[in-house]
TORKOL-4160 file (C-alpha; in steps of 0.2 Angstrom, whole numbers, padded with zeros to 4 digits, m for minus):
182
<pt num="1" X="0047" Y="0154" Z="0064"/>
<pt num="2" X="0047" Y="0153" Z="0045"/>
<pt num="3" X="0044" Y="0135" Z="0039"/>
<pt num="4" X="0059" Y="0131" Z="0023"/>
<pt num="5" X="0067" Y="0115" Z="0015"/>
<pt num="6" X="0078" Y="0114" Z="0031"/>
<pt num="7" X="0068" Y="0115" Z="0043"/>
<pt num="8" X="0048" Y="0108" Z="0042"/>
<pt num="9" X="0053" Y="0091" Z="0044"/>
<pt num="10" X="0060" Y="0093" Z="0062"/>
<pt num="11" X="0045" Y="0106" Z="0066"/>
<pt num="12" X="0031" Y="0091" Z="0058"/>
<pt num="13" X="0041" Y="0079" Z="0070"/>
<pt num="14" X="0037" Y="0095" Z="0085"/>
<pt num="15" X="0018" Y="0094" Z="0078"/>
<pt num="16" X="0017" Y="0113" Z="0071"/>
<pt num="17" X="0003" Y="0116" Z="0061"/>
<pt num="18" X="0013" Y="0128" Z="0047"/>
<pt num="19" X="0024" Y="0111" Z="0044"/>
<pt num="20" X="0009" Y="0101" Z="0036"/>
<pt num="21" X="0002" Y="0116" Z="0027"/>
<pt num="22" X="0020" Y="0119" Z="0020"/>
<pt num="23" X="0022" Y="0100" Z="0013"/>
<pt num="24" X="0003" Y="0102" Z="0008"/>
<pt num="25" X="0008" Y="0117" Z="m0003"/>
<pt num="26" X="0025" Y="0110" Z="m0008"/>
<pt num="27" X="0024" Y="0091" Z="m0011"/>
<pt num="28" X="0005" Y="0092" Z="m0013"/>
<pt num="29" X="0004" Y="0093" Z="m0033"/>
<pt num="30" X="0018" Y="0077" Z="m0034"/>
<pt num="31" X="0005" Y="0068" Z="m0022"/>
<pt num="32" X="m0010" Y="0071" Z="m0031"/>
<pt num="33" X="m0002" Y="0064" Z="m0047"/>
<pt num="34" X="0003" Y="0047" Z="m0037"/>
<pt num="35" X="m0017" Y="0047" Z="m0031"/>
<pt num="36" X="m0023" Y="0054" Z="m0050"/>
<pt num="37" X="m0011" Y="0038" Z="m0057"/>
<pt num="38" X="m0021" Y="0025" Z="m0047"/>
<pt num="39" X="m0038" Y="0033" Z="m0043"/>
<pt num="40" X="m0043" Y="0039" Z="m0058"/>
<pt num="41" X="m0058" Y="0030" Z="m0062"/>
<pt num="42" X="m0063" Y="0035" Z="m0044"/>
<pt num="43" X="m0060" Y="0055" Z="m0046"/>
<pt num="44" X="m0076" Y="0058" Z="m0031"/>
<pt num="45" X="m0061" Y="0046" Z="m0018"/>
<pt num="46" X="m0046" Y="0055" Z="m0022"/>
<pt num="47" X="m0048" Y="0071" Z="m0010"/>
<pt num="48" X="m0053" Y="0057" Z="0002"/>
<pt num="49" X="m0037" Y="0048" Z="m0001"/>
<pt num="50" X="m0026" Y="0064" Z="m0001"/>
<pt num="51" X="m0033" Y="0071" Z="0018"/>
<pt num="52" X="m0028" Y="0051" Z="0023"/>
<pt num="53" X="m0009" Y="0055" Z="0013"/>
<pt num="54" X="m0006" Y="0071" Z="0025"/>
<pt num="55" X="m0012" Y="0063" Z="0039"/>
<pt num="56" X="m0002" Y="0049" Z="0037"/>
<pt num="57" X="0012" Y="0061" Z="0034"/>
<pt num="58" X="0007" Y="0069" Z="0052"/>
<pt num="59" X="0006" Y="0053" Z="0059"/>
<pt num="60" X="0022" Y="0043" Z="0054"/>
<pt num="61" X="0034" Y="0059" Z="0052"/>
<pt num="62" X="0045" Y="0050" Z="0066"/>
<pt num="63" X="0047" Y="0035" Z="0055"/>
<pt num="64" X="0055" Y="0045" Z="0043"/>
<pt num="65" X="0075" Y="0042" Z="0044"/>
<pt num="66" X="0086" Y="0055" Z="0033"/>
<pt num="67" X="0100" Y="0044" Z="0030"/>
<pt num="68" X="0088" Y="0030" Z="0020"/>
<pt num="69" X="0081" Y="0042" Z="0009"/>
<pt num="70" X="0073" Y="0061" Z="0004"/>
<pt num="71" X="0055" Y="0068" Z="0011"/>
<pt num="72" X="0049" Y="0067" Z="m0006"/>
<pt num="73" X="0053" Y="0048" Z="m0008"/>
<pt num="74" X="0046" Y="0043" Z="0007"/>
<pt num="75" X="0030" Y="0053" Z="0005"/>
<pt num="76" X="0028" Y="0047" Z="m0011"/>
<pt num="77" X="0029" Y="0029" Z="m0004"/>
<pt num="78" X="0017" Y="0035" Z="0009"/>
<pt num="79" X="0004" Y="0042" Z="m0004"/>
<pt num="80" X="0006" Y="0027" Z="m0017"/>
<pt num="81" X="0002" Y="0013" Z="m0001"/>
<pt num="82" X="m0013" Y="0024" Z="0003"/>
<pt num="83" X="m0021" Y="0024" Z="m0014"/>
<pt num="84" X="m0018" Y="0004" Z="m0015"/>
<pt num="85" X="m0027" Y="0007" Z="0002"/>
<pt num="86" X="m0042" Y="0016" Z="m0006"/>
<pt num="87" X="m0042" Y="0003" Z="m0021"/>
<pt num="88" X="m0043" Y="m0011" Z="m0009"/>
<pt num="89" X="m0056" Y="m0003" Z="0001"/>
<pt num="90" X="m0067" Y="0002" Z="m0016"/>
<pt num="91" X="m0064" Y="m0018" Z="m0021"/>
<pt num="92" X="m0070" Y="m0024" Z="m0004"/>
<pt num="93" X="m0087" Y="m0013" Z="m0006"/>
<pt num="94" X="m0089" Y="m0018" Z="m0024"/>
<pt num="95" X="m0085" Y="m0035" Z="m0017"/>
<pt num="96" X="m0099" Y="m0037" Z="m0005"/>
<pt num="97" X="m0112" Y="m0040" Z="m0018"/>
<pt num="98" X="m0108" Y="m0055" Z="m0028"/>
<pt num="99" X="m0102" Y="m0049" Z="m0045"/>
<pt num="100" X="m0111" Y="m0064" Z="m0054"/>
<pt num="101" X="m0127" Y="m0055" Z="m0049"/>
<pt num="102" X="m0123" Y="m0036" Z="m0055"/>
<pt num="103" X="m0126" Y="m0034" Z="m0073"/>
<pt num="104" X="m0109" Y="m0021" Z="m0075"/>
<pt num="105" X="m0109" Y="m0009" Z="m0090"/>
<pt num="106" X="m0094" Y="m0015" Z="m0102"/>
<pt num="107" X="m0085" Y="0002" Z="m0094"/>
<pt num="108" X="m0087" Y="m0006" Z="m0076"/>
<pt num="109" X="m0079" Y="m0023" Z="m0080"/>
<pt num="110" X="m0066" Y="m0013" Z="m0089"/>
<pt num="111" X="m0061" Y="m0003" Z="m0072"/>
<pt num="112" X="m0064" Y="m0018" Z="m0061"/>
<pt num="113" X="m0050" Y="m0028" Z="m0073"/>
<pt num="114" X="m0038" Y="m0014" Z="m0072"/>
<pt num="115" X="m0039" Y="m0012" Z="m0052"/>
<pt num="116" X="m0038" Y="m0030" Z="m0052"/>
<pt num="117" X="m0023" Y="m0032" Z="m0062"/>
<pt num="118" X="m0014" Y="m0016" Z="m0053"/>
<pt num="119" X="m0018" Y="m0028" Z="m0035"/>
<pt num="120" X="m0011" Y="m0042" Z="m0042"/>
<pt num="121" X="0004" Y="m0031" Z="m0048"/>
<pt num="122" X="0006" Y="m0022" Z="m0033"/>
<pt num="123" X="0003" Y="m0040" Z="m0022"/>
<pt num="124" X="0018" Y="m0048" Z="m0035"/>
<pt num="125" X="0030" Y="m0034" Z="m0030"/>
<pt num="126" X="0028" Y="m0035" Z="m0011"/>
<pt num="127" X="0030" Y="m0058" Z="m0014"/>
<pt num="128" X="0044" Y="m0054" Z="m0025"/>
<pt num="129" X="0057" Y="m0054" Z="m0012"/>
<pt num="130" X="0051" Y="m0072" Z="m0008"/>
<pt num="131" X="0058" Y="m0090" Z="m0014"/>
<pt num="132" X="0045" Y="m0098" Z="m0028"/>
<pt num="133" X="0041" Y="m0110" Z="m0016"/>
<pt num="134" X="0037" Y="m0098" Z="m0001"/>
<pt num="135" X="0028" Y="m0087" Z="m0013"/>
<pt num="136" X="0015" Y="m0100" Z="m0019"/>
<pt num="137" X="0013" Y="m0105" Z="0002"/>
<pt num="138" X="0008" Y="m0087" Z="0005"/>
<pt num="139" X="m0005" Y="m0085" Z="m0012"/>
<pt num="140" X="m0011" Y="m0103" Z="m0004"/>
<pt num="141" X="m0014" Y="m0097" Z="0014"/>
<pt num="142" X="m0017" Y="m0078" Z="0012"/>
<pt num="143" X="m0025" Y="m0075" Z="m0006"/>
<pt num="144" X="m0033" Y="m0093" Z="m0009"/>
<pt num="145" X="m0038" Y="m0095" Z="0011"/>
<pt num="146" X="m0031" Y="m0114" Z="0011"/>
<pt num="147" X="m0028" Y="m0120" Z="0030"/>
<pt num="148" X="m0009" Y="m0120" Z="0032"/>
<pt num="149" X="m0012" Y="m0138" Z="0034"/>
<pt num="150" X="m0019" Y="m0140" Z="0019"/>
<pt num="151" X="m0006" Y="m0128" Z="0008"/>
<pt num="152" X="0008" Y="m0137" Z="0016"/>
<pt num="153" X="0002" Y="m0156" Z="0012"/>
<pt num="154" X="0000" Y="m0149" Z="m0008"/>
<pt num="155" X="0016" Y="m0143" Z="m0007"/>
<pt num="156" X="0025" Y="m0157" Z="0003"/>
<pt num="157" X="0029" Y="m0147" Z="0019"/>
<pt num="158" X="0026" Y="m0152" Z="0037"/>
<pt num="159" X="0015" Y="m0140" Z="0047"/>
<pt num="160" X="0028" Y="m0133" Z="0057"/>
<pt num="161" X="0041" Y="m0128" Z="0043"/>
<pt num="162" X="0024" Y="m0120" Z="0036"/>
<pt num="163" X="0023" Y="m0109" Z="0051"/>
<pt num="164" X="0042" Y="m0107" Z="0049"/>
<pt num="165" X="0040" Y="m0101" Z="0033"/>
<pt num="166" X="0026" Y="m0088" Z="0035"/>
<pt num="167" X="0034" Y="m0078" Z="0050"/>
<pt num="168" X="0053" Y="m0078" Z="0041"/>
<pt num="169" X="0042" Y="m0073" Z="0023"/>
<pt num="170" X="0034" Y="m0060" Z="0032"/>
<pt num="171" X="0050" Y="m0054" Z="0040"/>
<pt num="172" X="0056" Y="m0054" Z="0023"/>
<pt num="173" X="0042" Y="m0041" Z="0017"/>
<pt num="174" X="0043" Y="m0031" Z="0032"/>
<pt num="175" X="0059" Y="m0028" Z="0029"/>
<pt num="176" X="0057" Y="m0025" Z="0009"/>
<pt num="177" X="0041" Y="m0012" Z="0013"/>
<pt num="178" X="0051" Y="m0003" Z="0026"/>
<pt num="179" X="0067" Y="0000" Z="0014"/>
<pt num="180" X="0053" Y="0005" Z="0001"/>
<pt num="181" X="0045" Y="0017" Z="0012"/>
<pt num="182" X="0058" Y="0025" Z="0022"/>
C-alpha cells in the first residue's frame, strides 16, 4: 500500500513501518527546526533528541484525536516537549557537579543562562493556567522543595486545602498540556 497524506496516520496507529519513514521524510525537516530552536548549543543531542521525537510519535500515535487538531500540530508539540526533555536532562548532568566549583568559560555561563531562562519560561507557561496564589504553592513545593506544611503555614493555608490545591492545580495543567498537545 502507498503511504499518502490520507492515510499514514491510520497505518502509524496499525504499526507499519513505511508510516514512520513517511512522517520522517515529510515532517522531519519542520521537527529538526523545533529541536535546532532549542538544542542549538547542544548540536552532538539533537540526532538523540530527534530518534526520541519519532519514537514518541510511534509510541503515542493513539493519543492523537483529528478533531482537536492537525498531525503537524501535535507532532510539533510532541518534538518541542521532547527537546525541553533533552534540556532538562543536559541541566541535571551539568547539575550534578556543583556549579560554584566549575570555573565555566564566559560562553558556558552564557548557554547555561539561556537554558535556564527558557525552563523557567517554559515552567511559567505550563503554571500560567493557575490562580497567583496556587502558582506560588506549586514553585514552593515543587521547584523550592518546601514541605506542603511549610508552603501552606507561609501562605496561610491549612494542610488539607494544600493537598486540595495541588491535585485540582495539576488537573488544571493536565488538562492545559493535553489541549497543547493533541
Amino acid at each position: 500500500m502507498k503511504v499518502n497524506e490520507q492515510n499514514f496516520i491510520s497505518l502509524l496507529r496499525r504499526r507499519k513501518e513505511e508510516a514512520i519513514l513517511y512522517v520522517i521524510e515529510t515532517y522531519g525537516a519542520l521537527l529538526q527546526s523545533i529541536v535546532h530552536k532549542r538544542l542549538s548549543a547542544f548540536p552532538d543531542r539533537a540526532e538523540e533528541c530527534m530518534n526520541d521525537i519519532f519514537l514518541g510519535i510511534w509510541q503515542n500515535i493513539d493519543r492523537f484525536d483529528e478533531k482537536k487538531g492537525s498531525f503537524t500540530n501535535w507532532a510539533c508539540g510532541v518534538a518541542r516537549f521532547e527537546a525541553i526533555d533533552t534540556l532538562r536532562k543536559i541541566q541535571r548532568e551539568k547539575a550534578s557537579v556543583p556549579l560554584d566549583d566549575i570555573e565555566l568559560p564566559q560562553e558556558d555561563r552564557e548557554l547555561l543562562h539561556i537554558i535556564e531562562q527558557e525552563l523557567s519560561e517554559e515552567t511559567e507557561a505550563i503554571l500560567g493556567c493557575l490562580s497567583s496564589k496556587d502558582r506560588e504553592l506549586f514553585q514552593r513545593i515543587y521547584m523550592d522543595e518546601e514541605t506542603p506544611e511549610t508552603a501552606g503555614a507561609a501562605l496561610g493555608i491549612t494542610k488539607d486545602n494544600v493537598y486540595v490545591r495541588l491535585f485540582r492545580g495539576k488537573r488544571k495543567i493536565r488538562r492545559q498540556l493535553n489541549g497543547n498537545i493533541k
